[in-house]
Structures are given as structure tokens and as C-alpha cells.
C-alpha positions as CSV (number, residue, x, y, z in Angstrom):
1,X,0.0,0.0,0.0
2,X,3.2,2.4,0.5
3,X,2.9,3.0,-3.4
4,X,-0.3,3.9,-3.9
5,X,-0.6,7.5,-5.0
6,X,-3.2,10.3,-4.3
7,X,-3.8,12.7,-7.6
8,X,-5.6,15.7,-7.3
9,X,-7.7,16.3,-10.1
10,X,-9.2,19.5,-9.6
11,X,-12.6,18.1,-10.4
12,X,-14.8,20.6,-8.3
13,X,-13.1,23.5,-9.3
14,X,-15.3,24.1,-12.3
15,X,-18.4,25.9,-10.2
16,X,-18.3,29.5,-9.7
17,X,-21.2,28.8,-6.6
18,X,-24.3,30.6,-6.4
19,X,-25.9,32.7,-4.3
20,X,-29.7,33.5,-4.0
21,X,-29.8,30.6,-7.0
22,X,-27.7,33.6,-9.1
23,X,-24.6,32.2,-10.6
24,X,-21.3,33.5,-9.9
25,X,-21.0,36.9,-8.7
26,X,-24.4,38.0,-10.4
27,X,-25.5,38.2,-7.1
28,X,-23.5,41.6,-7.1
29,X,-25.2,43.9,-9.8
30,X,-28.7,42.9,-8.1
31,X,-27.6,44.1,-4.5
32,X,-26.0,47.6,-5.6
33,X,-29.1,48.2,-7.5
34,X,-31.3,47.3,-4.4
35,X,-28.8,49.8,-2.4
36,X,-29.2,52.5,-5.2
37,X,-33.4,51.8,-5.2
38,X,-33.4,52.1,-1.6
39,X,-31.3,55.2,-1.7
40,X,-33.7,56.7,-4.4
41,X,-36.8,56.1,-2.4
42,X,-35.3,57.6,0.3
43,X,-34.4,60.9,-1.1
44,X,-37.5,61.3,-3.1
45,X,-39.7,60.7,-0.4
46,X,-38.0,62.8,2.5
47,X,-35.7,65.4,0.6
48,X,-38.2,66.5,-2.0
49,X,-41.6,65.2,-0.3
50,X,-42.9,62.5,-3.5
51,X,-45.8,60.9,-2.7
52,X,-44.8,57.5,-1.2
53,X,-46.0,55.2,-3.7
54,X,-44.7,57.4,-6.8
55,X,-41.3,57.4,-4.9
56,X,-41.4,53.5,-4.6
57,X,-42.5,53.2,-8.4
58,X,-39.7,55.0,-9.6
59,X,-37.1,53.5,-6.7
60,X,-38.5,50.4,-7.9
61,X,-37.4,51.1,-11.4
62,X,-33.7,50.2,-10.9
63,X,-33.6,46.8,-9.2
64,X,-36.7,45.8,-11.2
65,X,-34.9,46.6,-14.7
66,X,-31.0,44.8,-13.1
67,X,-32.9,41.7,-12.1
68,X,-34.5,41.2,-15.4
69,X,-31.2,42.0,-17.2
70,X,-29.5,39.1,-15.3
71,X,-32.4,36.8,-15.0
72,X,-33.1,37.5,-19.1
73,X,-29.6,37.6,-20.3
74,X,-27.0,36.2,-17.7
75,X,-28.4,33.7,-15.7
76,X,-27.7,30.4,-16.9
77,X,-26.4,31.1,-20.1
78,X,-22.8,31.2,-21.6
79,X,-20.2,33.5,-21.0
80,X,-20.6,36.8,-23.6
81,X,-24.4,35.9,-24.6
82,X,-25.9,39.2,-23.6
83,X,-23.2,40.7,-25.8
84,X,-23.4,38.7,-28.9
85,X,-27.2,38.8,-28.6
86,X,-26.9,42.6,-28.8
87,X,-24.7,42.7,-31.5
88,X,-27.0,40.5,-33.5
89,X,-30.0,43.3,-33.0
90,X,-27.5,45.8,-33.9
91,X,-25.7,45.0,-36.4
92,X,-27.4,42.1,-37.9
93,X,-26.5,38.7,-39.2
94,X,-22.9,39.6,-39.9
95,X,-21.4,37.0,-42.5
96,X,-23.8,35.3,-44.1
97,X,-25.6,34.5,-47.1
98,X,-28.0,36.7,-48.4
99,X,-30.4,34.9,-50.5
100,X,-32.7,37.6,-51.6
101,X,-29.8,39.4,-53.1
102,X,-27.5,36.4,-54.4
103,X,-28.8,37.0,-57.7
104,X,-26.7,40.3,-58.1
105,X,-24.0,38.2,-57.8
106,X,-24.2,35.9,-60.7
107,X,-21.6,35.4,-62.7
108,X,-22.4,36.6,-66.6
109,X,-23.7,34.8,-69.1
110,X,-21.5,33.4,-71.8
111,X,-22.0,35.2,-75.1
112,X,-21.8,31.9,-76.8
């Protein structure tokens, strides 16, 4: 048994963890928007005297549109999705083949 040997294979390193069921660090983005909604419900409500429930719609308005960003585009789905996804509304298909216009690209007819 002196020459068995232990290997470590790193298997369980491949998890980032999750908290709240977020993966990773998404966790992050959501909590500073909570602070920052907080913080605007706050200051409209005591500094400039909003109505309470106008104040919490609009505090609301942060942490409501962060969630959906990483529930929609982050959460469970690979790394640089939300940015290729983006790019695809922007700029379109990129390289690809055009078939309404591939008959502008025909070669010419042989005289003969």
C-alpha cells in the first residue's frame, strides 16, 4: 500500500457557486441596485416630499430593470451571450448569405 498514490484532479473546481440561485457573482449587480433603489426612495420621499408610492415606483425602477437584465440575459447562459445577442440586434446577421440578393451576384452569361 506504500505506493499507492493520491492525484488531485481538480474536479470541483469548475463551479463558480451561487448565491440567491444567481450564478457566480451575479448576485452583485442585483444588490448595488437594491442599495441604489433604496437610496432613491429615500431621497424622493423625505428630501423633496414625492408621494410614497410614486417614490417606490420610480425607486422600484432600478432593481426591477437589473434583475431582469441578469435573470433575461445572464443567468444560466454562456459567457458573452448578452453581448453577442446585442450585437446581433445591432448589427445584424454579420457574415452570411444573403439569398434575396444572391442573384446580383451571378456570374455573366456566356456570349456563346
Amino acid at each position: 500500500m506504500a505506493d499507492l498514490r493520491l492525484t488531485d484532479t481538480n474536479a470541483a473546481d469548475d463551479s463558480a457557486g451561487s448565491v440567491w440561485g444567481l450564478d457566480g457573482n451575479l448576485f452583485i449587480p442585483v444588490v448595488a441596485s437594491a442599495a441604489g433603489s433604496i437610496g432613491i426612495v429615500l431621497v424622493l420621499f423625505s428630501a423633496f416630499h414625492v408621494h410614497w408610492l410614486l417614490s417606490a415606483i420610480v425607486g422600484a425602477l432600478p432593481f426591477v430593470l437589473t434583475l431582469s437584465y441578469v435573470l433575461l440575459f445572464k443567468q444560466g447562459k454562456p459567457p458573452g451571450y448578452d453581448i453577442d445577442l446585442f450585437e446581433l440586434w445591432i448589427e445584424g446577421r454579420g457574415f452570411s448569405i444573403d439569398s434575396h440578393q444572391q442573384h446580383l451576384f451571378c456570374r455573366p452569361k456566356s456570349p456563346l
